[in-house]
FIBA-543437 format. One record per residue: residue number from 0; residue in one letter; x, y, z of N, C-alpha, C in turn. Coordinates in Angstrom, 3 decimals. Example, Ala and Ser with C-alpha at 12.3 -4.5 7.8 and 13.67 -1.06 7.14 Angstrom:
2
atom i: 0 | aa: A | n.c1: 13.190 | n.c2: -5.690 | n.c3: 7.800 | ca.c1: 12.300 | ca.c2: -4.500 | ca.c3: 7.800 | c.c1: 13.200 | c.c2: -3.300 | c.c3: 7.800;
atom i: 1 | aa: S | n.c1: 12.850 | n.c2: -2.250 | n.c3: 7.080 | ca.c1: 13.670 | ca.c2: -1.060 | ca.c3: 7.140 | c.c1: 12.900 | c.c2: 0.030 | c.c3: 7.870;
END
This chain:
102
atom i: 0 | aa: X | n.c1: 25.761 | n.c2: 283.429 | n.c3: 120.673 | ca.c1: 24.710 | ca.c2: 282.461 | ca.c3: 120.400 | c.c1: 23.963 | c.c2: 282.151 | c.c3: 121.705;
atom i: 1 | aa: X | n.c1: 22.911 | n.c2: 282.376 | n.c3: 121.482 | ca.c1: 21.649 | ca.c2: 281.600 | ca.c3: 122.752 | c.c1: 21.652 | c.c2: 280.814 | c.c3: 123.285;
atom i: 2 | aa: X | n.c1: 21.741 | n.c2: 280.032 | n.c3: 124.266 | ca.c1: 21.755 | ca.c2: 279.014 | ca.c3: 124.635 | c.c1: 20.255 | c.c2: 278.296 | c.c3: 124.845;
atom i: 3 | aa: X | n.c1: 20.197 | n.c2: 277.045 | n.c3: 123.920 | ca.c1: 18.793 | ca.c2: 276.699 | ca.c3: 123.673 | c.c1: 18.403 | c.c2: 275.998 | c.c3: 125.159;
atom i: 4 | aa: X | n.c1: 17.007 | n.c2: 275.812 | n.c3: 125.274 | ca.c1: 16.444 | ca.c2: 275.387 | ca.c3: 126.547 | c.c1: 15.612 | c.c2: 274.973 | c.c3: 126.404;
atom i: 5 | aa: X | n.c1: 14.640 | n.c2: 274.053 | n.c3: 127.149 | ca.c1: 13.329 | ca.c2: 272.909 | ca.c3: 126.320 | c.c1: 12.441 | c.c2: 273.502 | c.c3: 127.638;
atom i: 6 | aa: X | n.c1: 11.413 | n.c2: 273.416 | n.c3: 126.903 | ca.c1: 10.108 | ca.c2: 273.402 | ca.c3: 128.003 | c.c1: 9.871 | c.c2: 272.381 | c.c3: 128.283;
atom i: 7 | aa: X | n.c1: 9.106 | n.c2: 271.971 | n.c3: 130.058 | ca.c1: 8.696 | ca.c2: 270.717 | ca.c3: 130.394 | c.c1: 7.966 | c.c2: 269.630 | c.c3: 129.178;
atom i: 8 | aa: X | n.c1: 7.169 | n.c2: 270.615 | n.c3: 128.665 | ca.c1: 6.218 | ca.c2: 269.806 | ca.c3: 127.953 | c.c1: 6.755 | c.c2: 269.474 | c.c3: 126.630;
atom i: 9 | aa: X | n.c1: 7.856 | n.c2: 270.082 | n.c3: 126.037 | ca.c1: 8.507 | ca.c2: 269.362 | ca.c3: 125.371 | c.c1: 9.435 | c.c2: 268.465 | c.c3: 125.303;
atom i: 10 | aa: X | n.c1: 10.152 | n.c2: 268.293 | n.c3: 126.578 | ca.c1: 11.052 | ca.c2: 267.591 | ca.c3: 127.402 | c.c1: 9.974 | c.c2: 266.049 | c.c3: 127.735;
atom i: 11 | aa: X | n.c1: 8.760 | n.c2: 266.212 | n.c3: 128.041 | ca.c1: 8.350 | ca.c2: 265.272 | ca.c3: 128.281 | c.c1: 7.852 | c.c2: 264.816 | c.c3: 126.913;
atom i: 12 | aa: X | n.c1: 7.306 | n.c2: 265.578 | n.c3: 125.864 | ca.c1: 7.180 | ca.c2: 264.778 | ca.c3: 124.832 | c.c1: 8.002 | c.c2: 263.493 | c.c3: 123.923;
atom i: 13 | aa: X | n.c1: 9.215 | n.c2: 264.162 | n.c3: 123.829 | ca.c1: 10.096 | ca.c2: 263.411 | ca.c3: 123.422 | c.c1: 10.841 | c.c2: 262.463 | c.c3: 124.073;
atom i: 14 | aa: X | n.c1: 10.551 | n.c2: 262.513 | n.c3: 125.381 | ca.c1: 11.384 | ca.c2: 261.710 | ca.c3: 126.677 | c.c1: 11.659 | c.c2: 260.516 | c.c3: 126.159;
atom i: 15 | aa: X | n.c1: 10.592 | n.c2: 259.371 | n.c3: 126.104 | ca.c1: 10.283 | ca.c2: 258.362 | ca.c3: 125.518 | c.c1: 11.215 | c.c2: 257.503 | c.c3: 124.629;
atom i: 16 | aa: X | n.c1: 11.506 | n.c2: 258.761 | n.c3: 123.232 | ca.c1: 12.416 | ca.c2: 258.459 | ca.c3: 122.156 | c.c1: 13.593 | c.c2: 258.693 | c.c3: 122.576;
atom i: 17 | aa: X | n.c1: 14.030 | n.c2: 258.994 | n.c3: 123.491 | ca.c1: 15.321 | ca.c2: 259.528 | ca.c3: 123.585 | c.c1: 16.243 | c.c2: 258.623 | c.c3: 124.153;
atom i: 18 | aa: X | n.c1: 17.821 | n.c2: 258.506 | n.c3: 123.482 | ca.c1: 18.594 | ca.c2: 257.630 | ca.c3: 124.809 | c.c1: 19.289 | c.c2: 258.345 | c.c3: 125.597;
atom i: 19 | aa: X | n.c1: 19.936 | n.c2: 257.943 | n.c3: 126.559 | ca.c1: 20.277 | ca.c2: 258.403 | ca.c3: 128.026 | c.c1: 20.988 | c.c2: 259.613 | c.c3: 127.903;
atom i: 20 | aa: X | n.c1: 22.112 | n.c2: 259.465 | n.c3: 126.973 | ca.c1: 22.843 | ca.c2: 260.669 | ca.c3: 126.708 | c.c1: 22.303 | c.c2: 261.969 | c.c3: 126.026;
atom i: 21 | aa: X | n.c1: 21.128 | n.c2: 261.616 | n.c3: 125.484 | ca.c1: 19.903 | ca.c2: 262.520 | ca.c3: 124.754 | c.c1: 19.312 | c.c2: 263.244 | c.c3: 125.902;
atom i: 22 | aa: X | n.c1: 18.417 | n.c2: 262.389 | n.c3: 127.169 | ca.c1: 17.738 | ca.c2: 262.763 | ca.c3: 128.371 | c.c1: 18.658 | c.c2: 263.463 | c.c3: 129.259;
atom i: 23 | aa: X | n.c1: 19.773 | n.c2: 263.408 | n.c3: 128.930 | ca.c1: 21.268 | ca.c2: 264.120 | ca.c3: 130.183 | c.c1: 21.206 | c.c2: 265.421 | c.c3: 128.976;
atom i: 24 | aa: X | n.c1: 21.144 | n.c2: 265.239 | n.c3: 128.317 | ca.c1: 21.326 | ca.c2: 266.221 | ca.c3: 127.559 | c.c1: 20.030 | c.c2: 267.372 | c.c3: 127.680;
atom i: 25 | aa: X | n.c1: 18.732 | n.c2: 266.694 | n.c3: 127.239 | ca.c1: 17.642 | ca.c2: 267.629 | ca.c3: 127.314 | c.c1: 17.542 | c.c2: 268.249 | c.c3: 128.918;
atom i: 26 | aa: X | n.c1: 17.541 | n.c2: 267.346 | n.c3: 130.079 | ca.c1: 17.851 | ca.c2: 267.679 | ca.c3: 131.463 | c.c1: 18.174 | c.c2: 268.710 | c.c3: 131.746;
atom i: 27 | aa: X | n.c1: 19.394 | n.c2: 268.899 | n.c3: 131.598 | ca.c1: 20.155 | ca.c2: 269.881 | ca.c3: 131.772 | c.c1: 19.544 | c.c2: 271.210 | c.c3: 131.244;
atom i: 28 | aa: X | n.c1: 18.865 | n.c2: 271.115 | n.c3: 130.144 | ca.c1: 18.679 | ca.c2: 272.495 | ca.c3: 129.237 | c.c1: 17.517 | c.c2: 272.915 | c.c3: 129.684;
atom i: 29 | aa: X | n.c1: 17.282 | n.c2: 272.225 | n.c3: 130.516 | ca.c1: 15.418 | ca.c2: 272.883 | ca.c3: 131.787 | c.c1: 16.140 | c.c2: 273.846 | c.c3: 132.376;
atom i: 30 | aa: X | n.c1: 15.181 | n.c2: 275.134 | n.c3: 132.702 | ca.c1: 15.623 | ca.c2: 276.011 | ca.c3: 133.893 | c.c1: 15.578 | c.c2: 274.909 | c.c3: 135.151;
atom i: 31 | aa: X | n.c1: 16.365 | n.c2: 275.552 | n.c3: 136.211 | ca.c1: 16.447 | ca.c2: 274.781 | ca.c3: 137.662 | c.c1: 14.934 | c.c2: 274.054 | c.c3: 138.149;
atom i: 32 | aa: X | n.c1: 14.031 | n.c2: 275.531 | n.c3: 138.209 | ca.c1: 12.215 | ca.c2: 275.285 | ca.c3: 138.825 | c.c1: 11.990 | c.c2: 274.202 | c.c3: 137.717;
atom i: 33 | aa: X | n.c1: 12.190 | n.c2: 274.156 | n.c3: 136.804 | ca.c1: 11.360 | ca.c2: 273.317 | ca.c3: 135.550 | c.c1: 12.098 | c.c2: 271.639 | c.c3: 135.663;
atom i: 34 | aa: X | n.c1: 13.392 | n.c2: 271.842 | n.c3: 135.824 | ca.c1: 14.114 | ca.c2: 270.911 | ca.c3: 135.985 | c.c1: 13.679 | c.c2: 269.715 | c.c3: 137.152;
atom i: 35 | aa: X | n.c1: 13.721 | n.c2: 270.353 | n.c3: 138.070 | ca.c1: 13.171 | ca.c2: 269.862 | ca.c3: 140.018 | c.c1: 11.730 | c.c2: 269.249 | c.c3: 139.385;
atom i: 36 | aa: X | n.c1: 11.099 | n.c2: 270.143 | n.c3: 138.930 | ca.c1: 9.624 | ca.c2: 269.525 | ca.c3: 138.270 | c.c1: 9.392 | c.c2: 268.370 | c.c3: 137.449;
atom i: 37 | aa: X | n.c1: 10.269 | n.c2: 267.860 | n.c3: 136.246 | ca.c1: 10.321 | ca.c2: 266.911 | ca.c3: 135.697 | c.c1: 11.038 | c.c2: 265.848 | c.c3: 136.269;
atom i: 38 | aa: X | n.c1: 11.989 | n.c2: 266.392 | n.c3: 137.392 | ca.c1: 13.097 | ca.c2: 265.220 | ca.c3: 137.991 | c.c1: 11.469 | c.c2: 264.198 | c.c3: 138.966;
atom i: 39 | aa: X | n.c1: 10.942 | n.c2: 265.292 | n.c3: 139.176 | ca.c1: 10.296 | ca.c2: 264.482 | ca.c3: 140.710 | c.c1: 8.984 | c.c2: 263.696 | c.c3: 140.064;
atom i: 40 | aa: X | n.c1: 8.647 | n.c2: 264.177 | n.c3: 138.623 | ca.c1: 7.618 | ca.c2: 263.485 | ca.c3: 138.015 | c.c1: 7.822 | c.c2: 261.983 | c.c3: 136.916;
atom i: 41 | aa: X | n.c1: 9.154 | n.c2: 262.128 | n.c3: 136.904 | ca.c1: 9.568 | ca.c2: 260.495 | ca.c3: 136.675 | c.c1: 9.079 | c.c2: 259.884 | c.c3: 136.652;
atom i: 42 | aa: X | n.c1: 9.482 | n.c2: 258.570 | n.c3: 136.319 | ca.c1: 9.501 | ca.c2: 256.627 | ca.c3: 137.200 | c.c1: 10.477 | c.c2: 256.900 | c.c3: 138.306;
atom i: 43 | aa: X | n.c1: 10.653 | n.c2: 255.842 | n.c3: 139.082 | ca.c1: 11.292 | ca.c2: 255.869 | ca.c3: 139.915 | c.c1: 12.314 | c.c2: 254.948 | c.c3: 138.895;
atom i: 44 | aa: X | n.c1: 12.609 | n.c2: 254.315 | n.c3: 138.505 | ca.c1: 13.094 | ca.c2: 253.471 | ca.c3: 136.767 | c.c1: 14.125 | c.c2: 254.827 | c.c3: 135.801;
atom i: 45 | aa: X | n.c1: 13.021 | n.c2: 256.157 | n.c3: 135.722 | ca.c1: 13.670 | ca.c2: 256.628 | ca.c3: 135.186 | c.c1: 14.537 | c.c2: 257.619 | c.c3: 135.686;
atom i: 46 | aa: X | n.c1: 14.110 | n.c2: 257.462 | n.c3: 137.273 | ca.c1: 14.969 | ca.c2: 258.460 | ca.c3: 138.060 | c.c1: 16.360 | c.c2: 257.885 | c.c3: 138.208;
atom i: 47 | aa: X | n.c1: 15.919 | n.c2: 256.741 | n.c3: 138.321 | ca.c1: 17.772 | ca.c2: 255.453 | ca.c3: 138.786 | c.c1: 19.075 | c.c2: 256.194 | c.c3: 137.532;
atom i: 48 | aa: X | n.c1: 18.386 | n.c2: 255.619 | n.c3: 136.319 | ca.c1: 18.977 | ca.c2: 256.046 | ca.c3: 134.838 | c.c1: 19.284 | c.c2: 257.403 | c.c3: 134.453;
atom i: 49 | aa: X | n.c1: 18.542 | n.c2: 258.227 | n.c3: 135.126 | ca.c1: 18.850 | ca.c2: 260.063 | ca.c3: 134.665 | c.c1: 20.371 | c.c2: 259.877 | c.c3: 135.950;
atom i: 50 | aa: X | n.c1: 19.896 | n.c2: 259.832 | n.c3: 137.297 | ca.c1: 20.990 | ca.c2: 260.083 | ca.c3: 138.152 | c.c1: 22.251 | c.c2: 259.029 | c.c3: 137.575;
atom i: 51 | aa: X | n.c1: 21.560 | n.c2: 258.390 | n.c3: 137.774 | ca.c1: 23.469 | ca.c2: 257.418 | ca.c3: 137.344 | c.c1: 24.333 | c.c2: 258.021 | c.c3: 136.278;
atom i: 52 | aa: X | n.c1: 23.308 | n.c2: 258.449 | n.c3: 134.924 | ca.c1: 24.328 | ca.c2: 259.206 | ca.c3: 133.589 | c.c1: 24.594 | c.c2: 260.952 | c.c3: 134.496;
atom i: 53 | aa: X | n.c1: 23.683 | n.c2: 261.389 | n.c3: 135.211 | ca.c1: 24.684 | ca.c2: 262.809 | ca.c3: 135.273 | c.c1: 25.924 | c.c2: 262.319 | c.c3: 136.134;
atom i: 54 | aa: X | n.c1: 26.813 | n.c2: 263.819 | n.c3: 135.932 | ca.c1: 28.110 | ca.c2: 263.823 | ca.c3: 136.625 | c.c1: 28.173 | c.c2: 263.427 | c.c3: 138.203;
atom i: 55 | aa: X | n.c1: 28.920 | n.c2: 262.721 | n.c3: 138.685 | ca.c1: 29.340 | ca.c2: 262.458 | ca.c3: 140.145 | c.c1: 28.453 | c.c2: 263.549 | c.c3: 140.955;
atom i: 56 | aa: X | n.c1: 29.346 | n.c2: 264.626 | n.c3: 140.535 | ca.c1: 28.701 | ca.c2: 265.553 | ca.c3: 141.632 | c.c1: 27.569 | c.c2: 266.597 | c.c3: 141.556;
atom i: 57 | aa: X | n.c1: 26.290 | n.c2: 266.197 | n.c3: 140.661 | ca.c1: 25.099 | ca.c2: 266.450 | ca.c3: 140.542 | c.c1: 24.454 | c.c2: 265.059 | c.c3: 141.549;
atom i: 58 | aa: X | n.c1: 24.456 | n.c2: 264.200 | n.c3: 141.442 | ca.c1: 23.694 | ca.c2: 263.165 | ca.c3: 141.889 | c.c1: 23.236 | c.c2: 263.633 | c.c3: 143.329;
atom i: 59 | aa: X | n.c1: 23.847 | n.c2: 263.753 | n.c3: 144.160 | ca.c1: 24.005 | ca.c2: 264.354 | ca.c3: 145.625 | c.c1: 22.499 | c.c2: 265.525 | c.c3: 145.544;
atom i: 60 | aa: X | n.c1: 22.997 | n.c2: 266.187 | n.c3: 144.320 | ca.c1: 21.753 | ca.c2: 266.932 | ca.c3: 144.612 | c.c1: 20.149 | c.c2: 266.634 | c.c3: 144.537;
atom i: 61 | aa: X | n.c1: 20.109 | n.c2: 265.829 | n.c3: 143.458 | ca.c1: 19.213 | ca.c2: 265.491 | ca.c3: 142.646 | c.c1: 18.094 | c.c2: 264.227 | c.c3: 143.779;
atom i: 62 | aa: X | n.c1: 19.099 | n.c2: 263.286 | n.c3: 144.391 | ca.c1: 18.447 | ca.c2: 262.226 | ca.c3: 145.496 | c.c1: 17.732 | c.c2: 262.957 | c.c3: 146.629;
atom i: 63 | aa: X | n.c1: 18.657 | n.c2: 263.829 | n.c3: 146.630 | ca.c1: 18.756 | ca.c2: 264.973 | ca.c3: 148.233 | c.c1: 17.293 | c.c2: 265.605 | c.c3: 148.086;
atom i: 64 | aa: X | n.c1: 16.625 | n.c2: 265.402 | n.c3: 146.542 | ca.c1: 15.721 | ca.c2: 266.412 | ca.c3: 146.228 | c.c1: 14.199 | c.c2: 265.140 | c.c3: 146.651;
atom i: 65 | aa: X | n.c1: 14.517 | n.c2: 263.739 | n.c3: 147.022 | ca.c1: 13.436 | ca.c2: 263.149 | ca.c3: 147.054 | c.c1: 13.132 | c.c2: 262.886 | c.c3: 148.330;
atom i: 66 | aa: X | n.c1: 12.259 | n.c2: 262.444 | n.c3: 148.767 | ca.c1: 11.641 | ca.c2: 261.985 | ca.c3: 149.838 | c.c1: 12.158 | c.c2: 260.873 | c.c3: 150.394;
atom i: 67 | aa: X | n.c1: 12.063 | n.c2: 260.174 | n.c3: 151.493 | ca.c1: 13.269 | ca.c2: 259.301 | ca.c3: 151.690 | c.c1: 12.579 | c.c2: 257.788 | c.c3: 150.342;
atom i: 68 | aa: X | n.c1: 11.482 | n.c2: 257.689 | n.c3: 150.917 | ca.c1: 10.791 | ca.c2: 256.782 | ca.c3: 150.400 | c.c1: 10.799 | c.c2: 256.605 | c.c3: 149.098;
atom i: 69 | aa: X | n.c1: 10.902 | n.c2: 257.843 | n.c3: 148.288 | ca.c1: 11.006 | ca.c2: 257.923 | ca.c3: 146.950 | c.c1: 12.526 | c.c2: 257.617 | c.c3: 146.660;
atom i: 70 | aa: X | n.c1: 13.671 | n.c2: 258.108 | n.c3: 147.594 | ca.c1: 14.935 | ca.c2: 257.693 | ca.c3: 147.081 | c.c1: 14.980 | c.c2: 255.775 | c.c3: 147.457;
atom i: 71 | aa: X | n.c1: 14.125 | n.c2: 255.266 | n.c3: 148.595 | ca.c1: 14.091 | ca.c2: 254.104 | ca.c3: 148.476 | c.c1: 14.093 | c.c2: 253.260 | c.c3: 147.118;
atom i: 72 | aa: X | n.c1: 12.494 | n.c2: 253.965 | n.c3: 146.243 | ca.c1: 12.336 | ca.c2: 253.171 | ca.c3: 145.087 | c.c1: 13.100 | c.c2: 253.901 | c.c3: 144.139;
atom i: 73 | aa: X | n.c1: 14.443 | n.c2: 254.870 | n.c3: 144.089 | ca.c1: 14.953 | ca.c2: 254.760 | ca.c3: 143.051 | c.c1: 16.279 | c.c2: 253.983 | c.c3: 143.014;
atom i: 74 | aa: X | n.c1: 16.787 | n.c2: 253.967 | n.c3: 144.543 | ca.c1: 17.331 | ca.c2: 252.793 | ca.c3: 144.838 | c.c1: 17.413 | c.c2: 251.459 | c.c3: 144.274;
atom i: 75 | aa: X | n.c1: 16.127 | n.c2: 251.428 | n.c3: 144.717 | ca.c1: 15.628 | ca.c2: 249.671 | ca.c3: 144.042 | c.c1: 15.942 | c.c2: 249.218 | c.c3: 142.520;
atom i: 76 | aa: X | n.c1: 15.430 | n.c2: 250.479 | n.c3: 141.762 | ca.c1: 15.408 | ca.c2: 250.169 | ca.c3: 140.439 | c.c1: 16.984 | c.c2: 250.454 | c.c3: 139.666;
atom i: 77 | aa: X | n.c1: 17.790 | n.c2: 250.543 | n.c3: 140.602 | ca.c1: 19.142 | ca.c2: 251.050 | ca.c3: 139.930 | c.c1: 19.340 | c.c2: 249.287 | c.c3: 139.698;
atom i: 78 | aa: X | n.c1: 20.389 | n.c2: 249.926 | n.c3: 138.305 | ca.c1: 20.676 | ca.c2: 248.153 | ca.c3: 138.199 | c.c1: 21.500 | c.c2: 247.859 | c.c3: 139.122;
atom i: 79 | aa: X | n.c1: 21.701 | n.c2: 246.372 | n.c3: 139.737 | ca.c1: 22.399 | ca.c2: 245.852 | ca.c3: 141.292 | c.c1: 23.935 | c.c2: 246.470 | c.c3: 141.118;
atom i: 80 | aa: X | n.c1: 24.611 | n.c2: 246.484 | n.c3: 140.015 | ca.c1: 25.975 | ca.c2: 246.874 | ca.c3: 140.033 | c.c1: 26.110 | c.c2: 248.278 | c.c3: 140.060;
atom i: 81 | aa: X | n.c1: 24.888 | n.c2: 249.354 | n.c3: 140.053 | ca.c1: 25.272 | ca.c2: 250.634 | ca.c3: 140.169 | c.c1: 24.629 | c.c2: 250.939 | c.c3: 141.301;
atom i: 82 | aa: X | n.c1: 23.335 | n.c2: 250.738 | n.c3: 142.168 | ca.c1: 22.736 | ca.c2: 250.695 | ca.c3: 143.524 | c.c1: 23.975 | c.c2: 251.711 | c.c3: 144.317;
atom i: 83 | aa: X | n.c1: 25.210 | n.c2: 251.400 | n.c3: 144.642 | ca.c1: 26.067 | ca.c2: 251.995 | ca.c3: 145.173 | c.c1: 26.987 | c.c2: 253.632 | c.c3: 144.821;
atom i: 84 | aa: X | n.c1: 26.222 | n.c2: 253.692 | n.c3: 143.400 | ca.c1: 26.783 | ca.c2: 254.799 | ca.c3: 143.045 | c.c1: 25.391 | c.c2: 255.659 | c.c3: 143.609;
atom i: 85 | aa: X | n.c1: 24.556 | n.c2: 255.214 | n.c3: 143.466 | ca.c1: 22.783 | ca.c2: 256.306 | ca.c3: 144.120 | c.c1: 22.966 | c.c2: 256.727 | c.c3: 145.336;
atom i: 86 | aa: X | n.c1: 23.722 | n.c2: 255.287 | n.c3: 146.277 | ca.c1: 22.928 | ca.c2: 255.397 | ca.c3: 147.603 | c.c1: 24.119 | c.c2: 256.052 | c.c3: 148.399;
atom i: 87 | aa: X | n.c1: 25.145 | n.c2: 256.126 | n.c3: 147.887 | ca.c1: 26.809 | ca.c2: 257.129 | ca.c3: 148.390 | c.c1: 26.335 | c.c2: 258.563 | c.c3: 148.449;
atom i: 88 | aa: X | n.c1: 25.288 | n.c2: 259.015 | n.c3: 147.531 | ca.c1: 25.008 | ca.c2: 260.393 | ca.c3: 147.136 | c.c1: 23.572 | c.c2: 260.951 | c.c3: 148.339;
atom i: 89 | aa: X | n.c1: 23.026 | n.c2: 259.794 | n.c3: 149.047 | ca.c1: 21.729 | ca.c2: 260.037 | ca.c3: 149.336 | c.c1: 22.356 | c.c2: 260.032 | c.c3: 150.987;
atom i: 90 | aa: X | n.c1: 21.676 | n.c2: 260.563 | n.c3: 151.378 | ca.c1: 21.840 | ca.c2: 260.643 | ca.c3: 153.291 | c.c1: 20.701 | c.c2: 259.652 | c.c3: 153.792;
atom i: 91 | aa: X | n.c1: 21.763 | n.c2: 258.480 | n.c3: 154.528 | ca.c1: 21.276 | ca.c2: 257.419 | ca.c3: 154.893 | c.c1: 20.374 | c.c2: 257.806 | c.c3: 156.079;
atom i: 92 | aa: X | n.c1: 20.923 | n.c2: 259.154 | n.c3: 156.594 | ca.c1: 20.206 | ca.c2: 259.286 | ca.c3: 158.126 | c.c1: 18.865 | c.c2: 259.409 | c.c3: 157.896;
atom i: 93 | aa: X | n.c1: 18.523 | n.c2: 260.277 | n.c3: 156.552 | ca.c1: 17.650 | ca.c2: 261.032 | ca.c3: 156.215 | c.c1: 16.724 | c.c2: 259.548 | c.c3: 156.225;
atom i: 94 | aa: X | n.c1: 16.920 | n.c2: 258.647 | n.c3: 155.909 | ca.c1: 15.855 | ca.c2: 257.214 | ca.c3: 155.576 | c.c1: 15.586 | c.c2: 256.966 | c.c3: 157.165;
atom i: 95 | aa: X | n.c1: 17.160 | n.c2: 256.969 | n.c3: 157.969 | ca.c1: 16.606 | ca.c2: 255.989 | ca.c3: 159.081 | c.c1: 15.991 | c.c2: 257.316 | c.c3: 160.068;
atom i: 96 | aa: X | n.c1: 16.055 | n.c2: 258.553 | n.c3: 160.137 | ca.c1: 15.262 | ca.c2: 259.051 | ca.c3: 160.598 | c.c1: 13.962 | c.c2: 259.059 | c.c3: 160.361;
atom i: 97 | aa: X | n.c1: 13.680 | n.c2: 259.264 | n.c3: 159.256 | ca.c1: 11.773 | ca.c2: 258.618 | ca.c3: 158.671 | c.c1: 11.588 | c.c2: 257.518 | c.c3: 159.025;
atom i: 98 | aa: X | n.c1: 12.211 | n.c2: 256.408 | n.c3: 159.486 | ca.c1: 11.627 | ca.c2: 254.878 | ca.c3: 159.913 | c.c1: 11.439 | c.c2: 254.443 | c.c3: 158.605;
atom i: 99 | aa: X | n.c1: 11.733 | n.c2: 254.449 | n.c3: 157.189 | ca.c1: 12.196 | ca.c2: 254.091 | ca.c3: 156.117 | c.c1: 13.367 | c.c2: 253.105 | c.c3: 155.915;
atom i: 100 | aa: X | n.c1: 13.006 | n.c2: 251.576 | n.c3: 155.665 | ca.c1: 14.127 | ca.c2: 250.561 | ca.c3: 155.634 | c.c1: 14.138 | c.c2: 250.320 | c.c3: 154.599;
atom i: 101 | aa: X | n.c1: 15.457 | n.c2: 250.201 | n.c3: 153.520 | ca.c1: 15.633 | ca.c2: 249.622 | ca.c3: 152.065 | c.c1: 15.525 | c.c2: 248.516 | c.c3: 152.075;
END
């Protein structure tokens, strides 16, 4: 059996309706290039919520993939009791080398 896979533009159609375990779900079924593409075209809202539901050790990659500034505001928008699961995964140097303060 095939393994099914969504195009951006259908991935973004339905985004909206979907709950978290739905969006971890469609996520995943992007090729990598397509994937990186929808991760970075987010909210910074919906970036907090995609990283927090994938596995531990995707997150690392996924922060690693933003700008410092951009991992700032996904920072922000994590709810206050998970903030610490984002910012364990993100390289702090990487902020204070840009002159980037949370």
């Amino acid at each position: 059996m095939a393994e099914r896979t969504f195009t951006l533009s259908e991935l973004y159609d339905v985004w909206p309706a979907l709950s978290i375990d739905e969006r971890v779900e469609g996520f995943e079924l992007l090729q990598r290039d397509d994937a990186e593409k929808f991760f970075l075209h987010l909210s910074a809202r919906d970036k907090a919520h995609l990283v927090l539901a994938l596995p531990a050790g995707e997150r690392r990659l996924w922060m690693r993939l933003l700008a410092p500034d951009d991992a700032a505001d996904v920072i922000q928008e994590a709810p206050p009791v998970d903030v610490t699961g984002i910012v364990i995964y993100f390289s702090v140097a990487a902020i204070v080398l840009r002159g980037t303060l949370l």
